[in-house]
N, C-alpha and C positions, 0 to 999 in steps of 0.2 A: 466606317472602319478607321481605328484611327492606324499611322503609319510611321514604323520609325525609319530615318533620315540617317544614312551611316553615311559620314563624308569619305569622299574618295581624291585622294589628295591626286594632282595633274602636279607632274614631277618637272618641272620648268620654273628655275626662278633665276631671280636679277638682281644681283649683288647693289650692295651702296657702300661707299666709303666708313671704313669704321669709325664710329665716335662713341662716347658714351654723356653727350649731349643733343637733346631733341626738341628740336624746334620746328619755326618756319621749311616744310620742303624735307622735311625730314632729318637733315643734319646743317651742320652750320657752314658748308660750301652751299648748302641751299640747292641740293641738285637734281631735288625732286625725283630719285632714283629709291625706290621701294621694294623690300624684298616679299615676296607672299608666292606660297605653291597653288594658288587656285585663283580663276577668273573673279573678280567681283562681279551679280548681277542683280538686278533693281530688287532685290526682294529686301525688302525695307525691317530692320529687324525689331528696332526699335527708333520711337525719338521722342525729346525729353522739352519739355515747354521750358524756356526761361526769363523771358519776355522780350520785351525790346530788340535791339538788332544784333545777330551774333554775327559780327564780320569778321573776325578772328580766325585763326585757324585753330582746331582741336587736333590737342599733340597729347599722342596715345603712349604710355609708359606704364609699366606693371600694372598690366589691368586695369589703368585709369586713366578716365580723359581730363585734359586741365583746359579750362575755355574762357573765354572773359565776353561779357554782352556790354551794349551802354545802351543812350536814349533810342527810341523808336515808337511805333504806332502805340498808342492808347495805355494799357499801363506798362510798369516798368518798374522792374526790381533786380537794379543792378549789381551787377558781383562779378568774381573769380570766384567759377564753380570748379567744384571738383564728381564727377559722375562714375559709376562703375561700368565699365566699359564693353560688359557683358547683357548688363542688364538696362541701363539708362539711368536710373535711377540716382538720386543726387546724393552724394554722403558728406559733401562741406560747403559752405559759400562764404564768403568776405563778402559784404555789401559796401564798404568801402575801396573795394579794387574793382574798377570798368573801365571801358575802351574797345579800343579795337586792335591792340598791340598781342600778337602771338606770345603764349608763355614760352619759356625754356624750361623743360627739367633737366636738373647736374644731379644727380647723387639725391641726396635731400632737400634742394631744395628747389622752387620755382622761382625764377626771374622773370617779372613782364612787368613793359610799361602802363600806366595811367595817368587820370587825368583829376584834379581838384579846380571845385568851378571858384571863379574869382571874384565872384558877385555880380558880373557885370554882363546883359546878354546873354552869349553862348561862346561867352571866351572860359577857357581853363587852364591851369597853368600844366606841367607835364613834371610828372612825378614816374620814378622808379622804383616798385616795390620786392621786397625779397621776401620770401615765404617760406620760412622753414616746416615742411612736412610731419615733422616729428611732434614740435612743440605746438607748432599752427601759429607761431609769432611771428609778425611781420614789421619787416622795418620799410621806410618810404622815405624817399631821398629825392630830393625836391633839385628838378634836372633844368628846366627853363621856363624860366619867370616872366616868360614874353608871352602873354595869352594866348591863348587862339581853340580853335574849335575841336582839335584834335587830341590835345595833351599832349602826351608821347604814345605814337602809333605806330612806330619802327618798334618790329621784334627784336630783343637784345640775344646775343652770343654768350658763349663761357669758352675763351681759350687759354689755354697754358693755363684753367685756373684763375682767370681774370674777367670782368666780366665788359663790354664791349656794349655800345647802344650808342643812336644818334639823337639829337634833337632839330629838331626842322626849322626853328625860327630865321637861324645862322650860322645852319650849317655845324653842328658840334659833332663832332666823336668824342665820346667819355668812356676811360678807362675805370674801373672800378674794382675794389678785392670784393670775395664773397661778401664778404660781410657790411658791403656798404659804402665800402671808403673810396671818395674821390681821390685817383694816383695820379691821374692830370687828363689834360681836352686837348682834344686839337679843334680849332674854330677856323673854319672855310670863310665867315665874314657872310653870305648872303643866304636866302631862303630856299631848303630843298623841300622836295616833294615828303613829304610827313610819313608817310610809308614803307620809304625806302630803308633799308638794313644793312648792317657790315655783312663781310662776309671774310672769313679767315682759311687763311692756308698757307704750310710750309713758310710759318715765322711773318707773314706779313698780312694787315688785313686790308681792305679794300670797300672804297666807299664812295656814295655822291658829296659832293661838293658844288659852292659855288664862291666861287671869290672874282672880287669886283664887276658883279651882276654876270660873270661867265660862268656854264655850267661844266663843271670838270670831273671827271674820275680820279680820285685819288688813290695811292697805296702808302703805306706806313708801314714802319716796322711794329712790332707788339707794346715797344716803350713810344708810342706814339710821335716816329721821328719820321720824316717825311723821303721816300723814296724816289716818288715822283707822280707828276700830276699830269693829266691828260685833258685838254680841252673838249669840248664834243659841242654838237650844234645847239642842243636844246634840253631845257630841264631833263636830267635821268628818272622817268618816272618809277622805277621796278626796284628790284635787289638784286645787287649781281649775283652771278653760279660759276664757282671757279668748280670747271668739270677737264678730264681729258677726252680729247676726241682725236682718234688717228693716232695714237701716241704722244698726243701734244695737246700738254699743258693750258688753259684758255681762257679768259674770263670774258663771260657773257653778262648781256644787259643791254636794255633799250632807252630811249628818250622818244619824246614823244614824235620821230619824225625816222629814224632809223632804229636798228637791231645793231650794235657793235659789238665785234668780237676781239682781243688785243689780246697780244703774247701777254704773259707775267712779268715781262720787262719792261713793258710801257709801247710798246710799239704796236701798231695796228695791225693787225691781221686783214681784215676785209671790214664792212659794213653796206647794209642792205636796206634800202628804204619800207617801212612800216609805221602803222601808226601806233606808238606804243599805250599802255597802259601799266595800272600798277602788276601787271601779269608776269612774275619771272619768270622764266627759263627753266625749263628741265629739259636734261642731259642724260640720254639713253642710248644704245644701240651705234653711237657714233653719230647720233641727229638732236637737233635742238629743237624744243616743242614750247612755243610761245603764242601765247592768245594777243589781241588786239582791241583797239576802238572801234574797228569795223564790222567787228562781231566774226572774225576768221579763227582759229585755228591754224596756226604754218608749223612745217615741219620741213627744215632745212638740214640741209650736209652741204660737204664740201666738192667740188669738181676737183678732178688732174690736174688742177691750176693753183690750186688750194683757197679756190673764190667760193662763197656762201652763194648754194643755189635752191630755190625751193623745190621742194621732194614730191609735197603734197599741200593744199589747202582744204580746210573743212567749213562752208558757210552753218557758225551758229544761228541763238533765235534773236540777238543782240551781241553788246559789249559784252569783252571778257576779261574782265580785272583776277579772275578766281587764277592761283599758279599750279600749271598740270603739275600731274603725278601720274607717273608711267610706272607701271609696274608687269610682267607675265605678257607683254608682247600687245597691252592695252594702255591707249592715254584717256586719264578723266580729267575732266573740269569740267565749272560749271559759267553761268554768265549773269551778269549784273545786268537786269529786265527784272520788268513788272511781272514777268513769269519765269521767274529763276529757274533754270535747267540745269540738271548734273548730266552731262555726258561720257558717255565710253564711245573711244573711237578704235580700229585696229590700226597699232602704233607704226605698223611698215604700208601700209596702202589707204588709210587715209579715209576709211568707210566709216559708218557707225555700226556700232553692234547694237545698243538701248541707250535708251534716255528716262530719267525721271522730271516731269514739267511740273512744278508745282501751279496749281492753281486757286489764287486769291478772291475771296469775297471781293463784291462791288466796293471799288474808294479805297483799294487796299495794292500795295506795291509787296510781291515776297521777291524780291531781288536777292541773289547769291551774290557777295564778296567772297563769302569766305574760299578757304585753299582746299581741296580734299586730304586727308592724310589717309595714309595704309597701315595698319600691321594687325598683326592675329589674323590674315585673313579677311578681313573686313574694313571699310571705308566710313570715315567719321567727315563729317560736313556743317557749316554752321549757314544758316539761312535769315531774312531779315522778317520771315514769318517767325522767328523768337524761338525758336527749333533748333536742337542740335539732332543732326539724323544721322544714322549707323546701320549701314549695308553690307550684309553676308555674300558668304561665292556660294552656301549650300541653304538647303531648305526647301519647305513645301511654298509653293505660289498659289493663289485660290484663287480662282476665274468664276464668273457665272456672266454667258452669253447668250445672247438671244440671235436662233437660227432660222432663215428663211428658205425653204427650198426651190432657190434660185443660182441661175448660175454666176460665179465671180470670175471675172481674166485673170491670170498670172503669167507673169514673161520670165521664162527661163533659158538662159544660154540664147537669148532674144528670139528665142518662140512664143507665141502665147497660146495657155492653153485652158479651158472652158472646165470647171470645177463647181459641183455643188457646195452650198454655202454650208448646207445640212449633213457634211461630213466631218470626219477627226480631222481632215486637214481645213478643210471653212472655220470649224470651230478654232484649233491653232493660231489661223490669220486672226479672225475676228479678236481673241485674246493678244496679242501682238498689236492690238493699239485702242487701249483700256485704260476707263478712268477709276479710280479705286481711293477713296478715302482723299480728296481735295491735292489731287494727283494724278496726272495723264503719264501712264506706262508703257512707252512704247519699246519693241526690241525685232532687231532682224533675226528672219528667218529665210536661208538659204536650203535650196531644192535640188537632187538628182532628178534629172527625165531619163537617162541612159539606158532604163530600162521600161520605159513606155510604149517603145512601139511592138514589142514585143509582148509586153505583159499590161499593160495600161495603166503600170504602176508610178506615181512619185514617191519618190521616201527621202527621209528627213536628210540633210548635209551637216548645218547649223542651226542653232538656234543663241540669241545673245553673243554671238561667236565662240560656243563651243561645241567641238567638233571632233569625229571620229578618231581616237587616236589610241596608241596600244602603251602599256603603263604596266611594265615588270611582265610581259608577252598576255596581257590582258589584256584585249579590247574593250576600252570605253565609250560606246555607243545612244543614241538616242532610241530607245526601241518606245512601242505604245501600245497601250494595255486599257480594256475595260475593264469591266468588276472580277472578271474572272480568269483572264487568260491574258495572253501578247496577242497583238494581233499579227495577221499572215499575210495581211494582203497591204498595200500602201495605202497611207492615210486618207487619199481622195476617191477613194472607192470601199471607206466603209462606213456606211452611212445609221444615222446614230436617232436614237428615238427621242421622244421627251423625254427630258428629266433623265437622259441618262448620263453619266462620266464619262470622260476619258481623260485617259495619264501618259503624260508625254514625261518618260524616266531617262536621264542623261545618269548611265549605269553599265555595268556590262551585262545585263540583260538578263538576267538570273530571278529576279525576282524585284516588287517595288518596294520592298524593304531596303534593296541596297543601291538604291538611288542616292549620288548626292546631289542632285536636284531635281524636284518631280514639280510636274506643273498638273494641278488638277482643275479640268475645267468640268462643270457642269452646264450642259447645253440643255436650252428650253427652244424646242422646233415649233416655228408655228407651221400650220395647216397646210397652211395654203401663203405663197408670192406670187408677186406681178414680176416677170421679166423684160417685158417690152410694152410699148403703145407706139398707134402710129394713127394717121386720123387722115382722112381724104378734105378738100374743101367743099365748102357749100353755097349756095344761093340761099337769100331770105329766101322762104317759103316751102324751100326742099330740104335736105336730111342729107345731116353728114354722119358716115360710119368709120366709127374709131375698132379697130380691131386692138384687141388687148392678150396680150400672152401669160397665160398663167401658168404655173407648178403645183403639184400635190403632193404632201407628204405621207397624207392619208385618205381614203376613201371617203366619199362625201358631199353633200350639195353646198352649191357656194353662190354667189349672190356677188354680180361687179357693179361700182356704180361710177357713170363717168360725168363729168362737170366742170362749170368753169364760167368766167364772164370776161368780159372785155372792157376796154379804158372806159367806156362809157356806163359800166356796171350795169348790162344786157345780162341776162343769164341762161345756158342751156345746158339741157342733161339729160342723160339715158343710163338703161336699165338690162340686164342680162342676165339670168338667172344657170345655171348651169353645173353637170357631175362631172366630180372626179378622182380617178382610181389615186390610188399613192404611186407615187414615181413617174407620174401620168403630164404631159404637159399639151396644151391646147393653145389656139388664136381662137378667142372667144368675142364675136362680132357685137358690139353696140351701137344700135341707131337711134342718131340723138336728129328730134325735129330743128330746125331753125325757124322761129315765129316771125311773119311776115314784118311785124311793127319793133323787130329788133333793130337794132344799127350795124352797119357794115364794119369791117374792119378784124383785124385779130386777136382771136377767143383762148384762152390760156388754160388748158383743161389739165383737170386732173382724174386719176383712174382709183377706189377705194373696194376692196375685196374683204366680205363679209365670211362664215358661215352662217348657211341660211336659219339656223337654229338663233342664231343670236342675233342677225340683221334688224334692226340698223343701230344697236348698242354699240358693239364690239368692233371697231375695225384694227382687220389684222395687218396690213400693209398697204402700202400706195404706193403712188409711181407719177410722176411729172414733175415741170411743166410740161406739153408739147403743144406749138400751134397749130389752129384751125383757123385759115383762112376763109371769111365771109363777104362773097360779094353782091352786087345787086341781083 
């Protein structure tokens, strides 16, 4: 049956500082602060092949994403794409504009760096191109003629109308009008992190530097006259984020050995040891949310002393270059590994809600750089599997899992508690960490018990971290529904047949029509699981008995077989034939001989459960290792 999706908007948003230029981080403070009425979750809407590596950020404007890709795995067809942001689809591309330099759109037109190769290697010079939308001409403005591997890979700014970009060789800010023209530089004299970007606000902008091999934070006024400069221990690897927090004014940014934070006058505020990466800063909530070389996630504020303290830490699956974006009370990023991760974490305690793992063929690295950006609702990402991907808060999700009716632990409120797998609530879990299309889909799901000892019910809290909540005196709830009804009892005690659905509807309950997100799984139950084995030892020549635990789903003869050998490749095995009703569970005994001319030692056995209609084609489950010690 097919089903319509009417979104249901969650009335909770989170301002960002107004600009009407969109860049790196979402605006040109870079504060990584996003506005959207609805949770993003992994339901993946679209994504658009471009080839090579998109480490860039995709910055979403009227309905369209602007991206830039360059070199990477196998082919490659570079450009500044232009995509519809609804559908993926490509509607322009320059094959002469690559990199990995974030665009800006002003009005009409796009700003972002590239890179022109110089014949030599894998040095290229760094060029600035300007892309008028209307006409689709571009003009390219030739930034630093010092080679290197990068071009220009610093996202450029538009302030007052002026446009703002660095180059890495030695250290340049370049001031430039729309239209191309050099109004002058300011030169630092030594090599910064290639990366790094201005960042502007209230009349002055703010930048890495390095002069006389010292690495410095500068600021300038907007005529590029010099304010004042600040020393620091070690290369600035990121972009600063001038955010307020507490009331007070701040600029944020790391090097690769601290996090520092300084008034807008040049004076230090605090600094906090980390290991930095090209990861900015975003500024939410009055906390700062910066990723690491360690593969962390930190989320700081400030103590009664006004000293940077950590709030929380989240161990990723690696490094994380990618710069969060907080938005509705969640932080995403993702991480720079051979299995690039997008995460959501909840932005006040530090949990995770879901993850998308990308997963690469053999010889193959999908590593994320790129930043997440937010708007319309949905999460745009660029990936070095040649992928730009776009993630919805609403929509249908399709599961298909395979159930055993066997029992699974859950710890709730740090009880644990003994649940069929062959239930709406087994089937839930099992879907909660799912591989689907060269993608491992994982998402929390949190449980009430409060009402178990009295009714033996669990029922849903969260799932993805969205949770019960009332919306113009609506309650928006998770209810679950088969083909025909809601169901009345809690999820782990309704137990589900082959082949049949169930719909897990975050709605207020009314109907699956006005879900704004329904997960539909379809469960295939097998027959019959193994729950347990346990095995006594034995002497060559006498007989060990494995007692084996089985479940039934449905009525019927089933057929266990048990087996194994030892370091010495000995081999023994038994046989046990046996009924059983559905719902039914038994310890079904197998004796297995031990032949006199075996070898001593530990036997590694395994347990395989037939139906005896299909024995010994079909096997439905199994269950080990467990040892069987053999002695003389």
């Amino acid at each position: 049956m097919k089903r319509r999706i009417v979104i249901v908007l969650l009335l909770f948003a989170v301002l960002i500082p107004s600009t009407n230029a969109c860049t790196l981080q979402g605006n040109i403070q870079h504060t990584g602060n996003f506005t959207s009425n609805a949770r993003i979750i992994p339901k993946l809407e679209w994504k658009t092949y471009l080839s090579g590596l998109v480490d860039s950020t995709p910055v979403v404007v009227d309905g369209k994403v602007f991206i830039t890709n360059w070199y990477g795995w196998g082919e490659w067809q570079p450009g500044f794409y232009i995509l519809d942001a609804e559908t993926g689809k490509i509607l322009w591309n320059n094959s002469s504009i690559y990199g990995a330099s974030t665009p800006l759109v002003y009005g009409d037109k796009v700003v972002v760096g590239g890179m022109v190769y110089s014949g030599s290697g894998w040095d290229y010079y760094g060029y600035l191109y300007i892309i008028n939308l209307t006409t689709k001409d571009v003009k390219s403005i030739k930034l630093d003629s010092q080679p290197s591997y990068y071009g220009i890979a610093s996202s450029p700014i538009v302030y007052n109308n002026s446009i703002y970009v660095l180059t890495h060789s030695n250290g340049t800010l370049w001031k430039l009008t729309l239209d191309g023209k050099v109004v002058k530089r300011f030169t630092t004299g030594g090599r910064i992190n290639p990366y790094t970007s201005p960042t502007a606000f209230n009349e002055k902008v703010f930048f890495a530097g390095n002069f006389s091999s010292k690495n410095r934070i500068y600021c300038v006024d907007t005529n590029l006259t010099e304010v004042w400069n600040k020393s620091v221990d070690s290369q600035i690897t990121n972009t600063p984020t001038v955010a307020s927090i507490n009331g007070e004014n701040l600029l944020i940014f790391a090097t690769e050995n601290y996090l520092y934070v300084f008034y807008l006058n040049g004076s230090l505020k605090d600094k906090y040891p980390i290991n930095g990466t090209i990861s900015s800063p975003a500024v939410a909530y009055d906390r700062i949310y910066i990723g690491s070389k360690d593969g962390k996630l930190y989320c700081f504020g400030f103590n009664s002393d006004g000293k940077l303290e950590v709030l929380w830490t989240f161990e990723a699956n690696g490094k994380i270059d990618s710069s969060p974006a907080v938005s509705n009370g969640v932080v995403y990023f993702a991480t720079n590994t051979g299995e690039g991760t997008l995460y959501a974490i909840d932005a006040f305690k530090g949990y995770e809600l879901w993850h998308y793992r990308l997963k690469p063929p053999a010889n193959a690295w999908y590593n994320i750089m790129s930043s997440p950006y937010i708007a319309n609702n949905k999460l745009y990402i660029g990936a070095d599997s040649g992928y730009v991907y776009c993630f919805n808060s609403s929509g249908e999700m399709n599961f298909n899992v395979t159930l055993l009716p066997v029992n699974i632990t859950l710890t709730i409120n740090g009880k644990n508690y003994e649940v069929r797998e062959n239930t709406a609530l087994g089937a839930l879990i099992k879907a909660s960490d799912y591989i689907k299309d060269g993608a491992e889909i994982w998402f929390n799901v949190t449980l009430d018990d409060s009402w178990y000892e009295v009714y033996g019910s669990l029922f849903i809290s969260s799932i993805m971290g969205l949770k019960t909540k009332n919306v113009d005196g609506k309650w928006i709830y998770w209810s679950i529904w088969n083909e025909t009804s809601i169901l009345t009892v809690g999820a782990n005690l309704y137990y589900l047949n082959d082949n049949e659905t169930i719909y897990y509807c975050y709605g207020d309950g009314s109907c699956l029509d006005n879900c704004s997100v329904l997960l539909k799984i379809k469960a295939h139950v097998k027959p019959v699981g193994i729950l347990n084995l346990t095995v006594t030892s034995a002497k060559l020549g006498g007989n060990a008995t494995v007692y084996v635990d089985v479940s039934s789903a449905k009525d019927g003869w089933y057929v266990v077989v048990v087996s194994g050998l030892n370091d010495d490749g000995d081999y023994i095995a038994g046989i046990s034939t046996f009924y059983l009703k559905a719902g039914e569970s038994l310890k079904i005994p197998v004796l297995i001989h031990i032949p006199q001319r075996n070898t001593v030692g530990t036997y590694k056995l395994f347990a395989g459960v037939y139906e005896l209609s299909s024995y010994p084609n079909k096997l439905i489950d199994w269950f080990g290792a467990v040892n069987c010690e053999v002695t003389q």
